[in-house]
C-alpha positions as CSV (number, residue, x, y, z in Angstrom):
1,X,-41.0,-6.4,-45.4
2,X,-40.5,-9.1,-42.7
3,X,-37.7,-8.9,-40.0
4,X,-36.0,-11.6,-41.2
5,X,-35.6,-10.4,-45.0
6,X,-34.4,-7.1,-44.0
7,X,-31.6,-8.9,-41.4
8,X,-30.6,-10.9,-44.7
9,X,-30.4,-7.6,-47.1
10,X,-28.8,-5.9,-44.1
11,X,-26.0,-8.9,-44.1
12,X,-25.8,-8.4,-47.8
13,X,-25.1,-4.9,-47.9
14,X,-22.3,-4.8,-44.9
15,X,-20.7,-8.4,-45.3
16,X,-17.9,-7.2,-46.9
17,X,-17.2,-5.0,-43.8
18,X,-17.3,-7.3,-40.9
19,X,-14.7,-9.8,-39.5
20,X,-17.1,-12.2,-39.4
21,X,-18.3,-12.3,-42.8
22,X,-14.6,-11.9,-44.3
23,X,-13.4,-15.1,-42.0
24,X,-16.2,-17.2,-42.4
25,X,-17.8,-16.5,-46.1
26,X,-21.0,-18.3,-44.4
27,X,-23.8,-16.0,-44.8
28,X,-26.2,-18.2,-42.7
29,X,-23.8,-18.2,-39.9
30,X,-23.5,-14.5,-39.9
31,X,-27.7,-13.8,-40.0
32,X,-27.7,-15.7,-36.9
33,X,-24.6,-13.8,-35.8
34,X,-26.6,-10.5,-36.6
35,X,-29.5,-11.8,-34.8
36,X,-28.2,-12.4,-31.8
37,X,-27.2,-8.8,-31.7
38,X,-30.1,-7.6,-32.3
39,X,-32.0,-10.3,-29.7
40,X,-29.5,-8.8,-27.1
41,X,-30.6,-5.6,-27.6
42,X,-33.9,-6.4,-27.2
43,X,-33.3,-8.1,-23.5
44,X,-33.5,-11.3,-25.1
45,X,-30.3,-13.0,-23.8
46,X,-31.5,-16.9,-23.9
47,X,-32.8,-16.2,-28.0
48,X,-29.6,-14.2,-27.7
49,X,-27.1,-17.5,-27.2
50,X,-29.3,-19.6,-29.0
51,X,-28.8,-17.5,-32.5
52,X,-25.0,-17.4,-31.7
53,X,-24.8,-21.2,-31.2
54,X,-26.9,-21.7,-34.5
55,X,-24.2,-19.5,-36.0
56,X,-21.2,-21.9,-34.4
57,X,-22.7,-25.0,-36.1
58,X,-23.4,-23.1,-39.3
59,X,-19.8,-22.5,-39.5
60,X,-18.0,-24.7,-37.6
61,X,-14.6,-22.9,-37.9
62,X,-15.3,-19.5,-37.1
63,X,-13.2,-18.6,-34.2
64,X,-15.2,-14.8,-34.0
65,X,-18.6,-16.5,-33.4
66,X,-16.8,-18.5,-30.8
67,X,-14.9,-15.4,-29.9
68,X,-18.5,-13.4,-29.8
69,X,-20.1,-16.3,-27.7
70,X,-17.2,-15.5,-25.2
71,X,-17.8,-12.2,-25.0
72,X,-21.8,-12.6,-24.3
73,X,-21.2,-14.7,-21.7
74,X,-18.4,-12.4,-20.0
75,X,-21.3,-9.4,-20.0
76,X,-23.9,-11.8,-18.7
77,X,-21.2,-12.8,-16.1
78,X,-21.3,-16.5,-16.7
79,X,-17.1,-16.9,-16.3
80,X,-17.2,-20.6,-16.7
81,X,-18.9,-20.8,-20.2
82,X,-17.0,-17.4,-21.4
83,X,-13.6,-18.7,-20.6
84,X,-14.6,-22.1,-22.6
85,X,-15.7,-19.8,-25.4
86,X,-12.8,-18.1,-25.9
87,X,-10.5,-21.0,-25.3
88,X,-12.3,-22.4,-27.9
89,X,-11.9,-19.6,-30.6
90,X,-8.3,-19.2,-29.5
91,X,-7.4,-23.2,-31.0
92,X,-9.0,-21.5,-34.2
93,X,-7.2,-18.9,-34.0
94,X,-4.3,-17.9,-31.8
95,X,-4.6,-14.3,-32.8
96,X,-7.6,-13.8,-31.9
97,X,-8.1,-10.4,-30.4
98,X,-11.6,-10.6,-28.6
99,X,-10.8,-14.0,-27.3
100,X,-7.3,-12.5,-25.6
101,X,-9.6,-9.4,-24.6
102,X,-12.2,-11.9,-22.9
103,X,-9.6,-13.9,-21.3
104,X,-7.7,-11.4,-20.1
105,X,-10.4,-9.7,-18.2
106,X,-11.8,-12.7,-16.6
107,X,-7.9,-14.0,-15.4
108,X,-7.6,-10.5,-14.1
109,X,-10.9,-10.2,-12.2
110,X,-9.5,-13.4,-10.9
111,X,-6.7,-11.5,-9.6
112,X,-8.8,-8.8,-8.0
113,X,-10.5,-11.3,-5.6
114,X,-8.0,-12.9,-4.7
115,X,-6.6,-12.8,-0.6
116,X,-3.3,-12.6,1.5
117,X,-3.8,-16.1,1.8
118,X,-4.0,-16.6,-1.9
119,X,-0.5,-19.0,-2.7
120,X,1.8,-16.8,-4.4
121,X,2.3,-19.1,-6.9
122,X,-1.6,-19.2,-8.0
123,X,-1.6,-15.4,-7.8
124,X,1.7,-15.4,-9.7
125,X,0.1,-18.0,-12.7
126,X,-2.7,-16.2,-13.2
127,X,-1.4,-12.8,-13.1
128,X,0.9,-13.6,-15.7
129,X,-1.9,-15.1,-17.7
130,X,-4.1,-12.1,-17.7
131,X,-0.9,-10.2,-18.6
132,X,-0.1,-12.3,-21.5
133,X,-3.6,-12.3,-23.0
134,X,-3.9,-8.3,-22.3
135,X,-0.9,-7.7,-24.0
136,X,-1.9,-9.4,-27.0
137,X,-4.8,-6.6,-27.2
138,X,-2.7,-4.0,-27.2
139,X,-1.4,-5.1,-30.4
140,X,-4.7,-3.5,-31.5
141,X,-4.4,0.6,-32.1
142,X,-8.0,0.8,-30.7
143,X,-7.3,-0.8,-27.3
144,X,-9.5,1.0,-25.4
145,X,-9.2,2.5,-22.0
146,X,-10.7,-0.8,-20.0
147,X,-7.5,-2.9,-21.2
148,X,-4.8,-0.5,-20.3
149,X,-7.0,0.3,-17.0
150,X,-6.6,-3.3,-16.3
151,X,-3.1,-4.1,-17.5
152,X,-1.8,-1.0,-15.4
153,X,-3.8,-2.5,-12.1
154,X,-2.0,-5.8,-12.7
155,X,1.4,-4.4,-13.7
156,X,1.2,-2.6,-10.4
157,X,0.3,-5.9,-8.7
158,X,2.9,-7.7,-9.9
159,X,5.9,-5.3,-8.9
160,X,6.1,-3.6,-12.4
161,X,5.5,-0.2,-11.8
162,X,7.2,1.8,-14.9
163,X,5.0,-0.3,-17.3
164,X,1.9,0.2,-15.0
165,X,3.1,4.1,-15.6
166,X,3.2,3.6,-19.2
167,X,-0.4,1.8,-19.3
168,X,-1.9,3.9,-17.0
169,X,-1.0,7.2,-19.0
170,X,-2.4,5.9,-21.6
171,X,-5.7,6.0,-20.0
172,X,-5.6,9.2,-19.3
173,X,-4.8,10.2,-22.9
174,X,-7.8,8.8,-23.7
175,X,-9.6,10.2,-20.9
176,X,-8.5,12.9,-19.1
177,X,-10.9,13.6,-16.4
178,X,-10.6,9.6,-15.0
179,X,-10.6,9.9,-11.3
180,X,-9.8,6.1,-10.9
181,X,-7.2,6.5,-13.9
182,X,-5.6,9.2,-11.8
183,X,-5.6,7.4,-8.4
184,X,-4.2,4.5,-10.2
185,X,-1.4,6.2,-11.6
186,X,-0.1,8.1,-8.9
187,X,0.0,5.2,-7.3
188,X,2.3,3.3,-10.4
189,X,4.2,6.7,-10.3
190,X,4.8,6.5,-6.1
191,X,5.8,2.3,-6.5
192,X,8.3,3.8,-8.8
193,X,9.4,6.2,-6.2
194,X,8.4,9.5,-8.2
195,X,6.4,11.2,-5.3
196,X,6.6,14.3,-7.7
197,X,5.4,12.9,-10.7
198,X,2.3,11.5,-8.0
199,X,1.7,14.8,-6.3
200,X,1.2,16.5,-9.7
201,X,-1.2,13.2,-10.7
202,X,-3.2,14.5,-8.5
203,X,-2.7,18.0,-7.6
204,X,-4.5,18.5,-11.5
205,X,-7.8,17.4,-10.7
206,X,-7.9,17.7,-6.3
207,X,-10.2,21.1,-6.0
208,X,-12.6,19.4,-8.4
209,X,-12.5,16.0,-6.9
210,X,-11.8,16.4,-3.3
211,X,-11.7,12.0,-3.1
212,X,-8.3,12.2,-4.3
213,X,-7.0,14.5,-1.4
214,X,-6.4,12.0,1.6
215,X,-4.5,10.4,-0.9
216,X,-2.4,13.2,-2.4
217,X,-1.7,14.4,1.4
218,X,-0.1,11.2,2.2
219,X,1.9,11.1,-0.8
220,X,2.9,15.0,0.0
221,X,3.4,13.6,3.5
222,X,5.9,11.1,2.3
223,X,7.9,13.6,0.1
224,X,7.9,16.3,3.0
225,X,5.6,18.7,2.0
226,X,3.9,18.6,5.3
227,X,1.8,22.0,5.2
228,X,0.4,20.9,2.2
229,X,-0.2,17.8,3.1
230,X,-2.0,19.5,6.0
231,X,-4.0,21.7,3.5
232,X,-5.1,18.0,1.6
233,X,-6.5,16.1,4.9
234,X,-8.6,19.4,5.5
235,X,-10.0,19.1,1.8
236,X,-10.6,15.4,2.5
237,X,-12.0,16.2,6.1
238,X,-14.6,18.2,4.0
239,X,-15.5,15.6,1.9
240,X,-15.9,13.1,5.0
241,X,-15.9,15.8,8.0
242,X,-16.2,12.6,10.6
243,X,-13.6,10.6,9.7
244,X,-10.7,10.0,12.4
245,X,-8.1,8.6,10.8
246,X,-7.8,11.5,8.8
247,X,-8.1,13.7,11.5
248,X,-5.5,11.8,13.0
249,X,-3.1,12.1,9.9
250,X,-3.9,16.1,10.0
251,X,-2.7,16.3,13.3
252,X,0.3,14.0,12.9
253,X,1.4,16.3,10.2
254,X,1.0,19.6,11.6
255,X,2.9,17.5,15.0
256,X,5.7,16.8,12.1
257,X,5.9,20.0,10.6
258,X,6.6,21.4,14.1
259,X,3.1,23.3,14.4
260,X,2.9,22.6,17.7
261,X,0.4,24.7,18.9
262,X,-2.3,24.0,16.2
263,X,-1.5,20.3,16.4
264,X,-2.8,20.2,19.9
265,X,-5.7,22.3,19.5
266,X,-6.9,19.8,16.7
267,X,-6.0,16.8,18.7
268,X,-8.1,18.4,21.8
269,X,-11.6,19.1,19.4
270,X,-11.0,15.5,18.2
271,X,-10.7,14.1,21.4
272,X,-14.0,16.3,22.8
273,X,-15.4,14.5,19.7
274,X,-13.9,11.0,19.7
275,X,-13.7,10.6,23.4
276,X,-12.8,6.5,22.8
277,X,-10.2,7.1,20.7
278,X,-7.2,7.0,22.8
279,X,-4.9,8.5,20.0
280,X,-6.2,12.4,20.1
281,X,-5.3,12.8,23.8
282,X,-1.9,10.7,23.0
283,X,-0.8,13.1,20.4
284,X,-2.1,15.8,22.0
285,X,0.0,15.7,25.1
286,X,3.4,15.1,23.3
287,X,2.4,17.9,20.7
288,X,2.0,20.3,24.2
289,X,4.9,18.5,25.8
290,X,6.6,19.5,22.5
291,X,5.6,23.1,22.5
292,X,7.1,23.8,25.9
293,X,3.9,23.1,28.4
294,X,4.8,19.7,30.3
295,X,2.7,20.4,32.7
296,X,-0.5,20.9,30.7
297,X,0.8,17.5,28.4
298,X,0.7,15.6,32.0
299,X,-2.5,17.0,33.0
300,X,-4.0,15.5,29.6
301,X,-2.8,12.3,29.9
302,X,-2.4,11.4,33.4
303,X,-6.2,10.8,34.1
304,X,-6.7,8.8,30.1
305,X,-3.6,6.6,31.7
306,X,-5.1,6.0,34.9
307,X,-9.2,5.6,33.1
308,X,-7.9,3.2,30.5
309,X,-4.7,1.5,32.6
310,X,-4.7,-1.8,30.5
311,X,-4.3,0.3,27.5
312,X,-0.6,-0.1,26.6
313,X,-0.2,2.8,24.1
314,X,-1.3,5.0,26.2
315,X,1.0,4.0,29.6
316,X,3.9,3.8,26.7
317,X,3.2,7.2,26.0
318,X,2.7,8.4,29.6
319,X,6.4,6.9,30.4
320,X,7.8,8.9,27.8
321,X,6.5,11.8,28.6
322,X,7.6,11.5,32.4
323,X,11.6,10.3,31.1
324,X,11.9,13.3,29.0
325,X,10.4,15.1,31.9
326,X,13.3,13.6,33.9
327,X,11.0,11.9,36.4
328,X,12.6,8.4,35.7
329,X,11.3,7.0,38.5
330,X,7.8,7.5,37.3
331,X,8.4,6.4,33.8
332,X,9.9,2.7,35.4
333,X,6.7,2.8,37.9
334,X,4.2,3.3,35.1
335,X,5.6,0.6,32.7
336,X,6.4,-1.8,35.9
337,X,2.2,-1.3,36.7
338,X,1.3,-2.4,33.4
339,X,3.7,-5.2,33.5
340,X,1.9,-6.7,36.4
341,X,-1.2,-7.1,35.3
342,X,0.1,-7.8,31.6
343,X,3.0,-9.7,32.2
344,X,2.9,-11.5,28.9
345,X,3.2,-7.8,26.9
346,X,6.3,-7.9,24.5
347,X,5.9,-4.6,23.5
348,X,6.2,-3.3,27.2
349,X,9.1,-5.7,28.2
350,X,10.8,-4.2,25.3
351,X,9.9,-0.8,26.2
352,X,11.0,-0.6,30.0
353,X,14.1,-3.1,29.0
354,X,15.4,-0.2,26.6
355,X,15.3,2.2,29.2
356,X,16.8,0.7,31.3
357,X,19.4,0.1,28.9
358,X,19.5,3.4,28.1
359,X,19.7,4.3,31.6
360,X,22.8,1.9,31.9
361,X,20.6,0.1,35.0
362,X,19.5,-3.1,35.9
363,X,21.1,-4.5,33.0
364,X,20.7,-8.5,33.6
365,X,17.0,-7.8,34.0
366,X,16.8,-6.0,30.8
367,X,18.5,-8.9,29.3
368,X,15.6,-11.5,30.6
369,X,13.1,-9.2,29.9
370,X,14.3,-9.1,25.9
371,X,14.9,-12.6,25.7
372,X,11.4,-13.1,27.1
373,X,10.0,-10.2,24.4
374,X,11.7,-12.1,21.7
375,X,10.0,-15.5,22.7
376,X,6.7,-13.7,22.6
377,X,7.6,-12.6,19.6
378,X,10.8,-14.5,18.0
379,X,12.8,-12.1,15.2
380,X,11.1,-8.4,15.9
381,X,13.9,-6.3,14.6
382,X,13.3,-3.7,17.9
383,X,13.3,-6.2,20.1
384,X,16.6,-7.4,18.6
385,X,17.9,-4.0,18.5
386,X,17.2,-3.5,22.1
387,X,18.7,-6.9,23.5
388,X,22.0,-6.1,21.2
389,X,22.2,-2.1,23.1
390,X,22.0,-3.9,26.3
391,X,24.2,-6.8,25.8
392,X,26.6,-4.0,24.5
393,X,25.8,-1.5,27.9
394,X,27.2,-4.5,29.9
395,X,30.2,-4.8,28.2
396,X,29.2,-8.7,25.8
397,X,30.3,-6.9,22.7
398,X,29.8,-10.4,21.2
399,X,26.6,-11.0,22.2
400,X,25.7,-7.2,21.3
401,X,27.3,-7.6,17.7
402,X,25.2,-10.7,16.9
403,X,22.0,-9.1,17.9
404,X,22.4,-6.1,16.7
405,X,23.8,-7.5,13.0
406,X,20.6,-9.4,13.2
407,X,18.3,-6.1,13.6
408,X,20.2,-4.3,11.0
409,X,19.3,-7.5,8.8
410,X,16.0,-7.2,9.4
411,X,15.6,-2.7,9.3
412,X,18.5,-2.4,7.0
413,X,17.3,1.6,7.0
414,X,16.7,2.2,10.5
415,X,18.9,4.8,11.7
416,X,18.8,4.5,15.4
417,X,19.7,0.7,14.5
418,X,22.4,1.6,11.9
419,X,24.5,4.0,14.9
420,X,23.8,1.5,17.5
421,X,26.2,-1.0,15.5
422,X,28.4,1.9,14.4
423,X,28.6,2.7,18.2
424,X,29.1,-1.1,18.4
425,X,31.9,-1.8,16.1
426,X,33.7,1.6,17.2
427,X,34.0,0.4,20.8
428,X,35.6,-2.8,18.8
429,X,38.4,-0.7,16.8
430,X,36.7,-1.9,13.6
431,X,36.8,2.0,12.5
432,X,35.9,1.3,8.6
433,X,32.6,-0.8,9.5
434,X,31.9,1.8,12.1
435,X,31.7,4.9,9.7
436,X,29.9,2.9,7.0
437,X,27.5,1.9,9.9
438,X,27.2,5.7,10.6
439,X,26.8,6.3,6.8
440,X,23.7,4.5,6.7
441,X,22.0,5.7,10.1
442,X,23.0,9.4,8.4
443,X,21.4,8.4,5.0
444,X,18.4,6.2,7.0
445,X,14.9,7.1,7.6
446,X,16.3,10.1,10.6
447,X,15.5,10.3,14.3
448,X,18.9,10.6,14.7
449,X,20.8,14.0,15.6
450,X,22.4,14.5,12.1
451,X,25.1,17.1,13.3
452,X,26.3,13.8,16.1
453,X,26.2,11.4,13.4
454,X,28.8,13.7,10.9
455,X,30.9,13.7,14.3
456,X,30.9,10.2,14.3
457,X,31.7,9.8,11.3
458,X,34.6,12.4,10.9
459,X,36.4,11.1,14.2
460,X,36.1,7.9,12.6
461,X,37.8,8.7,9.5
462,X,40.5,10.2,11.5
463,X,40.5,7.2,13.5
464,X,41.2,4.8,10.2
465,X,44.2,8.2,9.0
């Protein structure tokens, strides 16, 4: 029996079971349709499309062959002909699912390549329309894991995180073990601020998959679970024993979690490791500082300062540690040195300005030197924070209050911003503003004495009595 008769008794016997058939009654249409499958699997892509476009003129109005002409050209990654395809099947029929499925994953590959400097409003449109034609999919009880997968990606895109939770689960109860289907959804679950929910995404499948652990420590680090996040960078650090930044997250957890001591041991075998990365001798001098050795912390960084003096993180650091030392003189000198031969520095002008703001010195000088940070770099919400504390140390409380409503504006949840205009609008009488002020550096994201703060706030509520 020849090929092509057993194709037409195989079209026979299994017409009354395919969309095709029951759509286009065209029998011709759907041996060519069956051929082209069959040419496909054979590796035969060009007889492949040729068969299916036989089967489009056989019957003109069958928005599946249309609809499987789409979908050959979406596997063979021709995105021009596919989309006309199913655009085409789609003014046949505006229901049709494989066309919606075809669309939708070519609009939403569009969205994965696109840049920052994509416009938002193309990355908006065509978002949207991948969305749209997705959801028509779903419509279908057999959606399958790829559309969901998709859908959740762009829902999370697009700002919608408790539907990307709802798609994304549903890839997992289709497939449990999905490491991607995981990462994905623990990361819909931590957009919709559920760092629990996220943790335990991931916490299921971490001893088995040690990829997921950098990113289960960070969101354990976010939720304040600090020695476990500690325990999750050294799962990741087996996986990829080399890699510094999460060395350097390991260490700035332990630092955070107040494990001084093994925070600076770590930071000084990176550093023997990573001898140009200026960050492990950084961290580990304020992590010794920290522990009670300020000697030791100086005797770290004093000769990285003076190997790498155009490095300004590291002569930042430096001045701190010698102002909490109490040698003041030595913090100004530092930050003055770096000034000279970087005079153009915004983040150092805004630095040594704060001090000496802090300080309660040289207060016109701090002014310029703000003013100048702020040309350098016009609305930074610390630089505007610092020129409103010093306008305010010199007694322009006008000045002070439009500088600092500006950085409050700009870090609406920054405490040490949120007391500085509480401090602000107390030294005003404006008692009710101040305490609210206070209420929101309290509530902010800390590094703020929380014991002062309730004083604050209580004397001001007497204040108001």
């Amino acid at each position: 029996m020849s090929v092509r008769r057993r194709l037409v008794m195989l079209a026979v016997v299994i017409a009354s079971m395919s969309p095709l058939a029951a759509e286009a009654q065209n029998p011709g249409a759907y041996f060519e349709f069956l051929m082209a499958r069959r040419l496909e699997g054979l590796g035969d892509h060009p007889g492949a499309l040729a068969a299916l476009e036989r089967a489009a003129v056989a019957d003109p109005a069958s928005a599946e062959v249309r609809a499987e002409i789409a979908s050959f050209q979406l596997r063979r990654n021709r995105r021009t002909e596919a989309e006309n395809a199913a655009l085409g099947a789609l003014k046949l029929d505006r229901d049709n699912l494989e066309a919606h499925r075809v669309l939708g994953l070519l609009y939403a590959a569009n969205v994965d390549a696109m840049t920052p400097r994509t416009p938002v409003a193309q990355f908006e449109a065509t978002a949207r329309q991948a969305i749209e034609h997705l959801e028509r999919v779903t419509r279908d009880p057999a959606a399958g894991i790829e559309i969901y997968f998709s859908l959740g990606r762009l829902y999370l895109r697009t700002g919608e995180a408790g539907k990307a939770v709802d798609a994304l689960n549903k890839v997992l109860s289709q497939n449990p073990g999905s490491v991607q289907g995981r990462l994905s959804l623990s990361q819909a679950y931590a957009a919709n601020g559920d760092l629990a929910e996220a943790i335990e995404t991931l916490e299921v499948i971490v001893d088995d998959e040690p990829r997921v652990a950098s990113t289960l420590a960070q969101y354990q680090e976010q939720a304040g679970q600090l020695k476990e996040a500690v325990e999750s960078y050294t799962k990741a650090l087996a996986v990829e024993p080399t890699n510094r930044a999460l060395k350097f997250r390991r260490i700035a957890a332990l630092f955070n979690a107040r494990d001084f001591q093994r925070a600076a041991a770590l930071a000084a075998e990176a550093q023997a490791q990573h001898g140009d990365d200026l960050r492990f001798p950084r961290l580990r001098a304020r992590a010794l500082f920290d522990g009670g050795d300020a000697a030791r912390a100086l005797a770290v960084l004093e000769p990285t300062a003076k190997a790498f003096p155009r490095d300004s993180a590291t002569q930042i650091a430096l001045s701190d540690l010698y102002k909490d030392a109490g040698r003041e003189a030595d913090a100004e000198r530092t930050l003055r040195q770096l000034l000279e031969v970087e005079p153009a520095n915004a983040q150092v002008l805004n630095h040594l300005a704060y001090m000496l703001a802090q300080g309660g010195r040289q207060l016109d000088e701090a002014v310029r030197m703000l003013e100048r940070a702020l040309e350098l770099d016009p609305g930074n919400g610390a630089y505007l924070d610092s020129l409103g504390w010093a306008h305010f140390k010199r007694g322009d409380l006008d000045a002070a209050e439009k500088f600092l409503s500006q950085a409050v504006a700009q870090m609406p949840r920054n405490s040490e911003v949120q007391d500085h205009l509480g401090d602000l609008l107390a030294r005003r009488g404006r008692w009710a503003d101040a305490v609210a002020a206070w209420t929101r550096a309290r509530d902010g994201d800390g590094g703020i004495d929380r014991a002062v703060l309730e004083k604050k706030i209580a004397d001001g509520k007497s204040r108001q009595r």
